[in-house]
N, C-alpha and C positions, 0 to 999 in steps of 0.2 A: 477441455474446452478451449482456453485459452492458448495452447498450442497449437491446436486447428484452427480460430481465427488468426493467429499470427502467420502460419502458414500460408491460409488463403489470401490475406490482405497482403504478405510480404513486409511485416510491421514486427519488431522484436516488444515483447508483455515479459515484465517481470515480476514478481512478488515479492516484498522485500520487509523486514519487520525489523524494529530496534532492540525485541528481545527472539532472533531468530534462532532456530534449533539447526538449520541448514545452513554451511557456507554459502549456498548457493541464494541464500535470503537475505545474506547482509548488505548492509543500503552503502551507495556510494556517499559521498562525502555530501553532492545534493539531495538526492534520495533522504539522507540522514535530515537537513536541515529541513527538509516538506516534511517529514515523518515528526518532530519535535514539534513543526507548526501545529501539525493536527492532533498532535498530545496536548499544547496549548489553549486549542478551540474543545479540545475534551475538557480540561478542567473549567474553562470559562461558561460550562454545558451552552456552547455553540457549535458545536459539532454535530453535522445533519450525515443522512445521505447524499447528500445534495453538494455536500463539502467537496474542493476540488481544485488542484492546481495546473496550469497550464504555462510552458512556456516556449516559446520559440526559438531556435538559435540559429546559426548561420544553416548546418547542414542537417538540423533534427528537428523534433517536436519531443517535450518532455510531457506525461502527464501524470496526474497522479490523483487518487481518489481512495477515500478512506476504507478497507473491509468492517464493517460493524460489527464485530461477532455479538451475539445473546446467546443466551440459556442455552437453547438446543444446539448451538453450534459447539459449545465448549463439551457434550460429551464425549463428541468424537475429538475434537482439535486441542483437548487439555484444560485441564484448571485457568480460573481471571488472574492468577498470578505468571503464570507458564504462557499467555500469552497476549 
């Protein structure tokens, strides 16, 4: 799904995790510091769906928005420790 609207819109979508199983998931150096943020509003239980970072730069747009897994997610996608 996320490669189909990237292609239509012409916009690069990543997914990226701090405990990733993929190379291709490992966060950049910003990526990393949004990703600890939203570790931080997790223990503060302020962490929504609604959580979300945005920033602007000279020739991009960064953004970033939390995947909330539950229960049913982790049968398929691994144990709450594995991700």
């Amino acid at each position: 799904m996320a490669d189909n609207i990237a292609e239509k819109e012409n916009i690069y979508i990543k997914r990226v995790s701090l405990k990733y199983r993929n190379l291709n998931d490992k966060p950049d150096s910003y990526e990393e510091e949004k990703l600890i943020f939203f570790e931080k509003l997790k223990e503060d239980n302020k962490l929504n769906p609604d959580s979300e970072v945005f920033e602007k730069t000279d020739n991009s747009y960064r953004y970033m928005k939390p995947i909330i897994a539950n229960k049913s997610c982790l049968q398929c996608h691994g144990t709450k420790s594995e991700v």
